[in-house]
C-alpha positions as CSV (number, residue, x, y, z in Angstrom):
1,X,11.2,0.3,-7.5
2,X,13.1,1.2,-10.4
3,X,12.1,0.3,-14.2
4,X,15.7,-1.8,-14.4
5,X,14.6,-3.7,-11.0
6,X,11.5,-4.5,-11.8
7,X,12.7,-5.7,-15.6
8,X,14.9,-7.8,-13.4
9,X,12.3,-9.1,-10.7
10,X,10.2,-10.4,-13.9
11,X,13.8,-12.0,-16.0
12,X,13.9,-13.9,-12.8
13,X,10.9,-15.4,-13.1
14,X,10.7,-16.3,-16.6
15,X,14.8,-17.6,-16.0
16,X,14.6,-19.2,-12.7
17,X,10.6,-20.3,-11.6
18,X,11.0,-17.2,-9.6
19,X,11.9,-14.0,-7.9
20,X,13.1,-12.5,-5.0
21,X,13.6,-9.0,-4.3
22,X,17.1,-9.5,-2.2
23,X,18.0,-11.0,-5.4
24,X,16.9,-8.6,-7.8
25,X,19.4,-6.2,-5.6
26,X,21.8,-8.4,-5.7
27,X,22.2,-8.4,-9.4
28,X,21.1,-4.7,-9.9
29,X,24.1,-4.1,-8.3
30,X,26.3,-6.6,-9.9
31,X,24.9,-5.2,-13.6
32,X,25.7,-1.7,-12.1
33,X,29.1,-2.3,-11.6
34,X,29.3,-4.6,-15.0
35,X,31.8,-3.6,-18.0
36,X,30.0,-6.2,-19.7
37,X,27.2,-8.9,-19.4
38,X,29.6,-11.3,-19.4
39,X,30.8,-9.6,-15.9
40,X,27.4,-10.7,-14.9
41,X,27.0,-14.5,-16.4
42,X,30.6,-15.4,-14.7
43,X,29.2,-13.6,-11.3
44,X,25.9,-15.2,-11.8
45,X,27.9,-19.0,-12.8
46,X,30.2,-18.6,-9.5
47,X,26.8,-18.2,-7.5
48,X,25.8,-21.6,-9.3
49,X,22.6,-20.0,-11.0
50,X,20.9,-22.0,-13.4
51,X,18.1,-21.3,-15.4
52,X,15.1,-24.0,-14.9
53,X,15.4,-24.6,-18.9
54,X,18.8,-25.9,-18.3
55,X,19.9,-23.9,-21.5
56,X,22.8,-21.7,-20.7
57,X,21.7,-19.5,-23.6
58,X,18.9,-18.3,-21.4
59,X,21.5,-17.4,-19.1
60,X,23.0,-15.0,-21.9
61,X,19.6,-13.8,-22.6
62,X,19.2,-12.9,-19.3
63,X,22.6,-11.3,-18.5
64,X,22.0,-9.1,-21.8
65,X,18.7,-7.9,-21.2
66,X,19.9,-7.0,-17.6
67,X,23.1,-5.5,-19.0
68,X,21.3,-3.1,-21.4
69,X,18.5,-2.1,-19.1
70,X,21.1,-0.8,-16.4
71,X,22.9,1.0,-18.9
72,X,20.1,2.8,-20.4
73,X,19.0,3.8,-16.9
74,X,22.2,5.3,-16.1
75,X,22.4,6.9,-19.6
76,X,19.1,8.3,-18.8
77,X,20.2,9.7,-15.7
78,X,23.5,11.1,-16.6
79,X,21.6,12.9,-19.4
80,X,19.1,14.2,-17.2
81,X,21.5,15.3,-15.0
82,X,23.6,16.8,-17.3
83,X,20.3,19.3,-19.0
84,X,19.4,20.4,-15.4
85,X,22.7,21.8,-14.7
């Protein structure tokens, strides 16, 4: 499992009372495909997700956190990529 899907798994739980790894794909991909967190709150609002403080901030929390692991990955990867060739 990657380091940004396992982040994920555990924002899930802390955000939601749980986690599910169909879930955790389903957002990895959604953050993958983000230009911004805010790509993923509005995704994540038009799936109905609420987090079980009721606080929308946590929401932002977690669409953030998610945002910047995914992009770090891929910076990672890009970089590594880019030294071995």
């Amino acid at each position: 499992m990657s380091t940004a899907k396992t982040i994920i798994n555990d924002s899930l739980h802390t955000l939601l009372g749980y986690s599910d790894s169909t879930l955790s794909s389903f957002i990895l991909s959604i953050a993958q495909s983000a230009k911004s967190s805010n790509d993923i709150i509005r995704t994540l609002k038009e799936y109905d997700v609420k987090p079980n403080s009721g606080d929308n901030m946590d929401l932002t929390k977690f669409a953030n956190k998610v945002y910047d692991v995914v992009r770090k990955e891929r910076k990672a990867a890009s970089s590594s990529s880019s030294s071995s060739a």
